[in-house]
C-alpha positions in Angstrom: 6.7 -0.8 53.1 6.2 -1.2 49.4 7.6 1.6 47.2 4.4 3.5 45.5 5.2 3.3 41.6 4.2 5.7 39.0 3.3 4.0 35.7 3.7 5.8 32.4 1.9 3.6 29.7 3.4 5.2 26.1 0.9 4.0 23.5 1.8 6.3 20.2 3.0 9.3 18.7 1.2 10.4 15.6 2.4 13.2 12.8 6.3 13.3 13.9 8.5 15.3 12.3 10.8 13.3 9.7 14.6 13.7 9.7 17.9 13.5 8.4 16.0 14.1 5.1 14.3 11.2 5.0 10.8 10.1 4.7 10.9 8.8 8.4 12.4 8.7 11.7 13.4 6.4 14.2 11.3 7.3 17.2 11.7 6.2 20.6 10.4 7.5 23.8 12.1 8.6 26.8 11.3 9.4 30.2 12.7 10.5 33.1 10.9 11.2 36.4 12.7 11.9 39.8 15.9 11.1 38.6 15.1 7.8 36.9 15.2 7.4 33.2 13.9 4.4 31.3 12.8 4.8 27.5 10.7 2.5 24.6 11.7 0.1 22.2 12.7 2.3 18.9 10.7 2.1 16.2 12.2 2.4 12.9 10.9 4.2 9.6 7.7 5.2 11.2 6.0 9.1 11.3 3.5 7.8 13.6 4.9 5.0 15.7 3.0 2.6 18.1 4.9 1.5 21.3 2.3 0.3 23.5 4.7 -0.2 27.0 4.5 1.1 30.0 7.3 2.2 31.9 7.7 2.2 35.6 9.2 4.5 38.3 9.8 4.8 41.8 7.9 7.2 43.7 10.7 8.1 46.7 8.5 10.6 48.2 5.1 10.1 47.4 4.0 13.6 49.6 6.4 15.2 47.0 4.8 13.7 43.7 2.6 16.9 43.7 5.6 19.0 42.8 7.7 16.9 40.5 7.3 16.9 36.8 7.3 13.6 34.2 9.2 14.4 31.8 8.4 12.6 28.5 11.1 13.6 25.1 10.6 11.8 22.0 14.1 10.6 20.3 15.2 10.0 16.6 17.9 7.6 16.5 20.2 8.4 13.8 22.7 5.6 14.5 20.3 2.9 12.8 20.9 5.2 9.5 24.4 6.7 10.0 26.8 4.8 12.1 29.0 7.1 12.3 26.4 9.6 13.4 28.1 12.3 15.9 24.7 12.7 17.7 23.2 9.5 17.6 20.2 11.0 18.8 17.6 13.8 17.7 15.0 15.2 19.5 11.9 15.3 18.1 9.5 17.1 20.8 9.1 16.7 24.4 5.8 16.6 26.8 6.3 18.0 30.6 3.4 16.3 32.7 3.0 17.5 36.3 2.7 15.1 39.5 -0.4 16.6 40.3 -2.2 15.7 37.0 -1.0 11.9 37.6 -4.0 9.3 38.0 -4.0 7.7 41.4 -5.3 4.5 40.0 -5.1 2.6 36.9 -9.1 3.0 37.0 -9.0 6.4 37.4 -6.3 7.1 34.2 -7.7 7.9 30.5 -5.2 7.8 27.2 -4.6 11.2 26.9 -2.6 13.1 23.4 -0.4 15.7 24.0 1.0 18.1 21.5 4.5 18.0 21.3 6.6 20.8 22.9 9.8 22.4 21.3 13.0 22.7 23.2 14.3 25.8 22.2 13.3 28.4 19.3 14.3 26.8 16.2 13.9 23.1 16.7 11.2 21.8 14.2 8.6 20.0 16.4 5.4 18.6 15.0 2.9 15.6 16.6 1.6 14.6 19.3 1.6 11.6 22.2 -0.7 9.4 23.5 0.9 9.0 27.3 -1.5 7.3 30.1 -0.3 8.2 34.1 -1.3 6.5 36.5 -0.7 5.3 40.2 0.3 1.5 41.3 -0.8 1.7 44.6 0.6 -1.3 45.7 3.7 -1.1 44.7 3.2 -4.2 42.1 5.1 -4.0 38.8 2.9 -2.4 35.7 2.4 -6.4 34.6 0.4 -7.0 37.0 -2.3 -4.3 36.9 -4.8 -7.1 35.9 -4.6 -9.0 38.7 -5.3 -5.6 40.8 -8.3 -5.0 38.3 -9.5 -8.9 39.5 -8.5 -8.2 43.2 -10.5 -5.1 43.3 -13.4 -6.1 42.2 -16.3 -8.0 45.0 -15.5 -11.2 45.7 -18.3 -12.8 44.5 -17.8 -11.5 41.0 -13.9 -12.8 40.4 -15.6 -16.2 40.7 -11.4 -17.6 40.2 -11.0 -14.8 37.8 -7.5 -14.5 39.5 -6.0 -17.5 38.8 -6.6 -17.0 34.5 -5.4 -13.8 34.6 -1.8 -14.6 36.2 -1.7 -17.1 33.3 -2.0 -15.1 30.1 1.3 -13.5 29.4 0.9 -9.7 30.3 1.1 -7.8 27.4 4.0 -5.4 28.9 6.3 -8.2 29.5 5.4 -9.6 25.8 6.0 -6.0 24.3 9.6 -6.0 25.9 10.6 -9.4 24.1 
């Protein structure tokens, strides 16, 4: 049976902190769900970054989604400043999103911004993310969500709507280039 896949679409962060005393950061997101981790592109010099992917995860266990957590941890990398930096990374807020509040469908699932959470008392956090959760029933890859929209809909309205849409390049896989 095809796996059920969680898709995380990362569109932005606004109003990040800046560090290593400069007037930016290097932002990139990570997250890690059910033991998977798979993170952005990074995005140099930039307080309010756009990304604009979504990442994609295996649900195992989709009767256990319910009571697992997507966790989402924005990153600085140092090591395009410093090379010699001894943590190449620095965190720069994190967002904990329950299973439960996961869309089941891509038509269901609304951008939402979530303030950025501290990790411990004294780290300086400050922003917020634009994350989007959803569902692939089907267990397609996230690429492919517009053919689902076109298969979905009656099938007097696609009207061949099926056959443009697996030509344009999906913006996903042209966001990964």
């Amino acid at each position: 049976a095809a796996t059920m896949k969680l898709a995380v679409e990362v569109a932005d962060a606004a109003e990040l902190s800046a560090k290593d005393g400069a007037a930016g950061c290097n932002a990139f997101v990570e997250v890690e769900f059910d033991g998977q981790r798979q993170r952005t592109a990074t995005r140099p010099g930039d307080l309010s970054p756009q990304w604009n992917e979504t990442l994609v995860f295996d649900v195992r266990d989709p009767a256990r989604l319910a009571a697992l957590t997507v966790d989402v941890s924005v990153q600085h990398d140092r090591s395009l400043n410093d090379h010699n930096a001894l943590r190449p990374h620095v965190f720069l807020g994190r967002v904990r999103v329950s299973g439960e509040s996961v869309a089941r469908s891509p038509d269901e699932a609304f951008l939402q911004r979530f303030p950025l959470d501290k990790r411990g008392l004294f780290s300086r956090v400050s922003g917020d993310i634009a994350l989007r959760l959803y569902i692939l029933p089907d267990g397609r890859d996230g690429d492919r969500v517009a053919q689902d929209h076109a298969a979905a809909a009656p099938a007097m309205d696609t009207g061949g709507g099926q056959q443009q849409n697996q030509q344009q390049p999906s913006q996903s896989a042209a966001a990964s280039l």
